[in-house]
C-alpha positions as CSV (number, residue, x, y, z in Angstrom):
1,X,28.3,-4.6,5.6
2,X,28.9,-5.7,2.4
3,X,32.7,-6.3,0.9
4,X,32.8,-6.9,-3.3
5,X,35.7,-8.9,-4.2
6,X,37.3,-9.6,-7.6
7,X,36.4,-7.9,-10.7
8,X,33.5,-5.9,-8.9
9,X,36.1,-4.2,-6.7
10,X,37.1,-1.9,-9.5
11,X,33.9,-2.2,-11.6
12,X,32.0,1.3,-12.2
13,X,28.8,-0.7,-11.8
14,X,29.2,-1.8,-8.3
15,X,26.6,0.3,-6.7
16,X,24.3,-0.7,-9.3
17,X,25.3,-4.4,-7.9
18,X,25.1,-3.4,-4.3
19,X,21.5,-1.7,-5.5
20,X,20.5,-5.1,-6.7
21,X,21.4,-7.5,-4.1
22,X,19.4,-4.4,-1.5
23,X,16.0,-5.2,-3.6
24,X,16.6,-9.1,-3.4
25,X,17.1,-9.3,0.3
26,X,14.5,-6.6,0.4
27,X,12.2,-8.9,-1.2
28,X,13.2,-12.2,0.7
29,X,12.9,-11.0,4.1
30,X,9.8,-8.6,3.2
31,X,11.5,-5.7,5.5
32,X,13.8,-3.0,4.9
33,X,17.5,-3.8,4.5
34,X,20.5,-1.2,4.0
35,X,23.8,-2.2,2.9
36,X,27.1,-0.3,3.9
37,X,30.0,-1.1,1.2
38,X,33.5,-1.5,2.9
39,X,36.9,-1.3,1.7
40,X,39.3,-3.3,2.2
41,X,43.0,-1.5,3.2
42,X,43.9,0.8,0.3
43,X,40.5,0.4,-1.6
44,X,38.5,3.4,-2.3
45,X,34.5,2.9,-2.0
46,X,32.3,4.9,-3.9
């Protein structure tokens, strides 16, 4: 599970970011990762 902080908490291009980070553990472990964004109370995930 994955939790953005700061500035990416509100940031329209967040799941671009949680897109990116997918590929680069992707292609560091060489096997198929999925991340699940979580919200902290009173955040909204998109």
């Amino acid at each position: 599970m994955v939790r953005l902080t700061g500035a990416c908490t509100l940031c329209k291009l967040s799941s671009l970011t949680l897109k990116s980070v997918q590929a680069r553990l992707v292609s560091k472990l060489g096997e198929l990762v999925g991340l699940i964004p979580v919200a902290a109370a009173g955040e909204v995930v998109d």
